[in-house]
N, C-alpha and C positions, 0 to 999 in steps of 0.2 A: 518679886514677880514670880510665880511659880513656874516652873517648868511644862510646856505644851504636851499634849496628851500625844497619841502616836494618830487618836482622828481630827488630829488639830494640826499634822502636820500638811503644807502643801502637798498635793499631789504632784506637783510640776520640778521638786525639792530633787536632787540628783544623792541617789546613794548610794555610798561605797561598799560592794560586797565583802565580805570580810576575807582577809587573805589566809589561807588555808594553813595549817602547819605541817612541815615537813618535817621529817626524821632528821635529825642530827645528822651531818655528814662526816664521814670518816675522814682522819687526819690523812693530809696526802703522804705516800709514803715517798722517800727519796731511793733513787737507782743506786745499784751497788757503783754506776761508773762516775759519782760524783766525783769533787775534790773531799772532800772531808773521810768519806773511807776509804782512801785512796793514801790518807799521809799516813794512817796510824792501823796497825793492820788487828791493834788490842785497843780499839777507839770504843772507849767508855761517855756517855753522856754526861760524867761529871769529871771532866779534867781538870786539874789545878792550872791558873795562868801559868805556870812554868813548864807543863807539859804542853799546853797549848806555844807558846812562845817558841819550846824547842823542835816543834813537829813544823812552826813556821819557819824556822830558820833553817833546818833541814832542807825543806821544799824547795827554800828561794835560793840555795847553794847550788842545789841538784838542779832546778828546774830553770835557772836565769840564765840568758846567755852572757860572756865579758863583757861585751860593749855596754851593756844597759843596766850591770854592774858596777861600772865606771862613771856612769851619769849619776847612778845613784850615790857613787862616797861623793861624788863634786856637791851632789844637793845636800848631802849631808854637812859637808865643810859648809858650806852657806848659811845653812843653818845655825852651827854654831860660829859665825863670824856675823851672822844676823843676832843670835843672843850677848856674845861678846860685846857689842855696840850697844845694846839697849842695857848691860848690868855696868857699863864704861858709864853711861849717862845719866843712870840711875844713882850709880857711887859717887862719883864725880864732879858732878853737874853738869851743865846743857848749856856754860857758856856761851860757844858756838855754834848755838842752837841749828845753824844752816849747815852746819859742818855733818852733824849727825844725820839729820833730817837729808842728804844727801848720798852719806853715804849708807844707811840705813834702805835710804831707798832703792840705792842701786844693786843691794843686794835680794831685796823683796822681788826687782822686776829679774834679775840673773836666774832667780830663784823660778820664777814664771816661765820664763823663756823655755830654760831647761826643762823644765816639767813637758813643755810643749813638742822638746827634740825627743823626749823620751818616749812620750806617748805615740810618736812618729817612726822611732826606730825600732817599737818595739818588733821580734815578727810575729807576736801574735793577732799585734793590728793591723797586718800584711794587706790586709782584706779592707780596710778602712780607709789605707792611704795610698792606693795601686798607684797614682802616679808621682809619687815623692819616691824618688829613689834610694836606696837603705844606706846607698854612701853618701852621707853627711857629714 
């Protein structure tokens, strides 16, 4: 079937003006007070992961308080007492398949929880959790 002429089209036909083109918009630029120019004060666009890693660990020494330090080596022990158990089951076998599957889990929901005391004690979420008190 051919294509209808433009005096072939309905008059009653709805059409969409065309949408104009706009200039290119410029990349937003970031503030000097962000985090990232803030940790490295010779901060190059192209860091190797190992300067990125040490500019992180730098930060989180300087900038974490003990307490939310200490939740985090717990979550960390979790984790690997969460992998210890799954390379145990894996080498091993899963005779007691109930055995794993329990204590596997009870380190996934420790591991939950925690995240959850963390997130709560931090005080940067002071503002998020006004009515939980910071002693927990």
């Amino acid at each position: 079937m051919p294509p209808k002429r433009a005096s072939q089209i309905s008059p009653h036909a709805s059409t969409v003006p065309p949408i104009p083109k706009s200039p290119p918009s410029k990349p937003a630029t970031t503030s000097s007070s962000s985090f990232f120019s803030k940790t490295s004060s010779s901060s190059s666009p192209n860091q190797t992961a190992q300067e990125v890693l040490s500019n992180l660990g730098r930060h989180y020494l300087a900038a974490t308080p003990q307490r939310v330090k200490l939740v985090d080596a717990f979550m960390a022990f979790l984790v690997v007492v969460g992998g210890l158990q799954f390379v145990y089951c894996v080498l091993v076998g899963n005779y007691p398949f109930n055995a794993f599957l329990s204590g596997f889990g009870a380190t996934v929901g420790q591991f939950v929880l925690t995240a959850s005391l963390r997130i709560q004690t931090n005080p940067e979420n002071k503002m998020e959790f006004r009515s939980i008190s910071h002693e927990r």
